[in-house]
PATI-173756 format. One line per field, with one value per atom (N, C-alpha, C, O): residue number from 1; z, x, y. Coordinates in pm, 1 decimal, m for minus. Atoms other than C-alpha are relative to their C-alpha. Layout:
! residues N
pos c(NUM  ...)
up c(Z  ...)
east c(X  ...)
north c(Y  ...)
END
This chain:
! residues 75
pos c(1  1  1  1  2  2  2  2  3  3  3  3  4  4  4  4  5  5  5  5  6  6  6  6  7  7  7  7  8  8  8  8  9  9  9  9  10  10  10  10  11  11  11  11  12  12  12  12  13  13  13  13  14  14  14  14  15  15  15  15  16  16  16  16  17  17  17  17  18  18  18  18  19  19  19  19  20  20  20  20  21  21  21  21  22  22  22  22  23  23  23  23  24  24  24  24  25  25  25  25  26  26  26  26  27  27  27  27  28  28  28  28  29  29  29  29  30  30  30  30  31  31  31  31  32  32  32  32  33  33  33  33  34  34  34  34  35  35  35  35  36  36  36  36  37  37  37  37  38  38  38  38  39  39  39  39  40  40  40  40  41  41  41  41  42  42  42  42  43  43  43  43  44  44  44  44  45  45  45  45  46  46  46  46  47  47  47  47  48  48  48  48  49  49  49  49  50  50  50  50  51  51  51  51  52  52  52  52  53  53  53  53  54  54  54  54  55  55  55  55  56  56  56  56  57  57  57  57  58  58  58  58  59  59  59  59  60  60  60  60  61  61  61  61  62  62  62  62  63  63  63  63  64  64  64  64  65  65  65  65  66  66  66  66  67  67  67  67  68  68  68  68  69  69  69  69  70  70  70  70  71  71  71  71  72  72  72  72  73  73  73  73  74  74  74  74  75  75  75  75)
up c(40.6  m940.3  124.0  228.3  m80.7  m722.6  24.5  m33.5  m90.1  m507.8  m101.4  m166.8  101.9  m742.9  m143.8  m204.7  114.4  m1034.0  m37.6  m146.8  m16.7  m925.8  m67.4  m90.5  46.6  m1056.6  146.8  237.5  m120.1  m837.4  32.7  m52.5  18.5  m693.3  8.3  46.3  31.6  m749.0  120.6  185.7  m94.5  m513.9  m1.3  m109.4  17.4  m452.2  129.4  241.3  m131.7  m213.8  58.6  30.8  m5.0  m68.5  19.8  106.0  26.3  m144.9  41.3  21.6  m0.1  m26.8  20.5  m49.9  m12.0  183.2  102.1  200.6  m12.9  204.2  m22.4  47.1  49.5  8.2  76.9  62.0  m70.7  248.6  161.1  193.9  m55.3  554.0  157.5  190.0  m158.6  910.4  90.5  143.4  m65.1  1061.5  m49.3  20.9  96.8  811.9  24.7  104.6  11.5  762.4  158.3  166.1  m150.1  1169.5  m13.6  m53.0  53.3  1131.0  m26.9  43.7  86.3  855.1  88.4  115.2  m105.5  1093.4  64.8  47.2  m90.9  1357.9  m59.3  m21.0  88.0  1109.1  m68.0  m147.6  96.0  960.7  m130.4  m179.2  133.3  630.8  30.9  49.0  51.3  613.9  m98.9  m193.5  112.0  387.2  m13.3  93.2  m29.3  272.0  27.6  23.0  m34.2  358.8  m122.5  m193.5  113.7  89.3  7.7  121.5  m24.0  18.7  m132.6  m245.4  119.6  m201.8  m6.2  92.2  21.3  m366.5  17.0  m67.8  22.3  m297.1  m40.8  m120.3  73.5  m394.8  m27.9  24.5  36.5  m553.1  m52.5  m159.7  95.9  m579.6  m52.9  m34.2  150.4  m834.1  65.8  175.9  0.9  m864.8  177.7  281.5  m120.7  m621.0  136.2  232.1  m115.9  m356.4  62.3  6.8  m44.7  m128.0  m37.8  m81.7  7.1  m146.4  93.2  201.8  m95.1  23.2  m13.3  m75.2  24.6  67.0  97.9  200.1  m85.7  244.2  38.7  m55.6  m69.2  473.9  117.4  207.1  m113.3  693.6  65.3  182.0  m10.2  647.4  48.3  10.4  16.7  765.1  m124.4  m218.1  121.2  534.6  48.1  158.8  m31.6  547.6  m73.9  m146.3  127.6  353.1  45.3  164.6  m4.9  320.6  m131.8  m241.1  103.5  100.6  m126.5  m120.1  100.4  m245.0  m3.4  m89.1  m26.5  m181.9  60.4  16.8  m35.8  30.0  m77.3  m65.8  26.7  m172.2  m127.6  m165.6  136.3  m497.2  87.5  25.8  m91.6  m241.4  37.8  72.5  m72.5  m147.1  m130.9  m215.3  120.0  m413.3  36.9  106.3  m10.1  m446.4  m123.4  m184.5  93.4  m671.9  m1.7  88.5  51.0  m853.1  41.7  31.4  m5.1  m749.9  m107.5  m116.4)
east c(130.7  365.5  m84.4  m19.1  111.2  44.6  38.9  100.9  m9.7  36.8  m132.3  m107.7  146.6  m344.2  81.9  56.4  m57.3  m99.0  70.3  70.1  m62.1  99.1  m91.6  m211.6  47.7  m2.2  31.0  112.9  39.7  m122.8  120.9  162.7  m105.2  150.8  166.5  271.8  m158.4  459.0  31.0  m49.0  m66.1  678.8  0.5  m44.2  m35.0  748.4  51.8  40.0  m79.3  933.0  m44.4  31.0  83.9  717.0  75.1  162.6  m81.5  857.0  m54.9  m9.2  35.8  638.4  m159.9  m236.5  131.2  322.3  m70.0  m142.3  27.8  297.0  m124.5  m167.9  85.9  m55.8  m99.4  m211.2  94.4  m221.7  m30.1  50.6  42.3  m420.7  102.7  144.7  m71.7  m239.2  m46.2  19.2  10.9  m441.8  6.1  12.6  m57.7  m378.3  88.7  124.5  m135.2  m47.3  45.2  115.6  m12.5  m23.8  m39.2  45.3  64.6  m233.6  120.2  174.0  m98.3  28.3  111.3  154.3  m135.6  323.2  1.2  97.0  27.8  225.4  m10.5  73.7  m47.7  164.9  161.6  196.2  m127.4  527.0  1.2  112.7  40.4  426.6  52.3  m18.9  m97.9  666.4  63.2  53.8  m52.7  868.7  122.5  179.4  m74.3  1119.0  m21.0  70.0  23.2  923.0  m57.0  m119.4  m14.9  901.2  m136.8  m177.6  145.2  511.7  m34.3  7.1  85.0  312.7  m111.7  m181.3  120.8  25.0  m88.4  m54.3  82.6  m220.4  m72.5  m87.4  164.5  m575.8  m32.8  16.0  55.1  m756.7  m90.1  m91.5  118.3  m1089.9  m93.3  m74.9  60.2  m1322.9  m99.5  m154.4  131.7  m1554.8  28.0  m37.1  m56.3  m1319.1  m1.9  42.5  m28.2  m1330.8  154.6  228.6  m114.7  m1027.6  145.2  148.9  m144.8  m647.7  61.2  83.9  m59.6  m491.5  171.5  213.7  m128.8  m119.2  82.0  21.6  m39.9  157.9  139.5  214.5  m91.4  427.6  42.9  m28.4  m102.1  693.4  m110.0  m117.4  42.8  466.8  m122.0  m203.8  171.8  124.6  m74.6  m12.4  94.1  m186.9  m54.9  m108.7  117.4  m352.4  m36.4  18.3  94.7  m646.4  m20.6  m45.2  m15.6  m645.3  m85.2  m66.1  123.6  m936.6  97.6  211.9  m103.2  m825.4  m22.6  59.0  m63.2  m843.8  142.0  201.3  m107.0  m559.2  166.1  280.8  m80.0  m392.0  46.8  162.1  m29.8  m378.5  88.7  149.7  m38.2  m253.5  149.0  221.0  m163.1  100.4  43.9  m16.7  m46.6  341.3  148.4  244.8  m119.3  575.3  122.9  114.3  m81.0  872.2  m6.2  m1.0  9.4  845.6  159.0  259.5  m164.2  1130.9  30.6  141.6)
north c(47.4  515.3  m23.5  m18.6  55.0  413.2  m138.0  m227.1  199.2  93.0  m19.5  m120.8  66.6  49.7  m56.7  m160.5  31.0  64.6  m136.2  m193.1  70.2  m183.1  m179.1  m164.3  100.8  m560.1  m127.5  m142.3  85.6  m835.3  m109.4  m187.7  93.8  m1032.3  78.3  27.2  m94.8  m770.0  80.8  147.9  m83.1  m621.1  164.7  203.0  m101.5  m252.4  71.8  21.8  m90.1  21.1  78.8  172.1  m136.4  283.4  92.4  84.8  m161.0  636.1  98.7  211.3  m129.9  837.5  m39.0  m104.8  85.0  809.9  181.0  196.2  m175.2  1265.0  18.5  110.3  m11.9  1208.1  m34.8  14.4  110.9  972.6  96.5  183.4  m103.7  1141.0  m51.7  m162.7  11.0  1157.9  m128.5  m218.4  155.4  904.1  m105.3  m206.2  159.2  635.6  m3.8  m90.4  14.5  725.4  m53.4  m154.0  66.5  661.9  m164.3  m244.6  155.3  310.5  m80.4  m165.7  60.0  232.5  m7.3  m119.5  25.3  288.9  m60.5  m135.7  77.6  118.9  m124.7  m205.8  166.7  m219.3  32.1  m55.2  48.8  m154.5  73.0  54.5  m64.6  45.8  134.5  233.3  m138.3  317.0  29.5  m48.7  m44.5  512.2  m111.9  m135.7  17.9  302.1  m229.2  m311.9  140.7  m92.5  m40.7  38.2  84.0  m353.7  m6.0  17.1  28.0  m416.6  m93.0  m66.2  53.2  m672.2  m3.0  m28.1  2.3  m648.5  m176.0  m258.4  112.3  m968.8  m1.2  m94.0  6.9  m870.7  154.2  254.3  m162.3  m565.9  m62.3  m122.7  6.4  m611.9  83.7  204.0  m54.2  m502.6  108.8  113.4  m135.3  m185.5  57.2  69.4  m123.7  19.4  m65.9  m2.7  86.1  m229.5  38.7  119.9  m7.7  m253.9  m94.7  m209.6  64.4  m341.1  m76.9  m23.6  54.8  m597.5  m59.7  m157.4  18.5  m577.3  m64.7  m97.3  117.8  m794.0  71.5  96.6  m61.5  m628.3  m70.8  m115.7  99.6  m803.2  m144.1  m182.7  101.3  m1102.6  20.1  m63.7  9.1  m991.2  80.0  130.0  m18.7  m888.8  124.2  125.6  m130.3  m534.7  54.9  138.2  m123.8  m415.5  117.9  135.2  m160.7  m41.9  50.3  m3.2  m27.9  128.5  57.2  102.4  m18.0  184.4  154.1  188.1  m108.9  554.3  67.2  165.8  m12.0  547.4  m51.1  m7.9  86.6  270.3  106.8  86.5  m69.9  542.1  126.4  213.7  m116.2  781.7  m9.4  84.3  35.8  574.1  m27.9  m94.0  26.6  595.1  m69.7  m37.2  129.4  288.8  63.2  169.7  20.7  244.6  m208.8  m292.4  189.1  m160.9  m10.7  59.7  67.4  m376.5  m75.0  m127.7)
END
């Protein structure tokens, strides 16, 4: 599924981050957001606004283009 899919508050695994563009996907590595790292959703705000998710304890918003782009598995 989508990290957007995901519900506010819930865990998930990222599986797969093939969709998302090279320099994000870099970005993301460098904070910890790899294939494979635990992520929670904190905020998604409204009318396509951005995602803000929570990885090895810090916070990083990432535009919800990208965020429909990384596909988790729910824990």
């Amino acid at each position: 599924m989508a990290l957007t899919e995901m519900r506010r508050g819930s865990k998930g695994k990222v599986v797969d981050l093939g969709s998302v563009s090279m320099l994000v996907r870099r970005r993301l590595c460098d904070l910890g957001v790899t294939e494979g790292a635990v992520v929670s959703v904190r905020k998604m705000l409204p009318f396509g606004g951005p995602c803000t998710i929570e990885s090895n304890g810090q916070w990083i918003a990432i535009r919800r283009k990208e965020a429909q782009a990384m596909r988790v598995e729910a824990l």
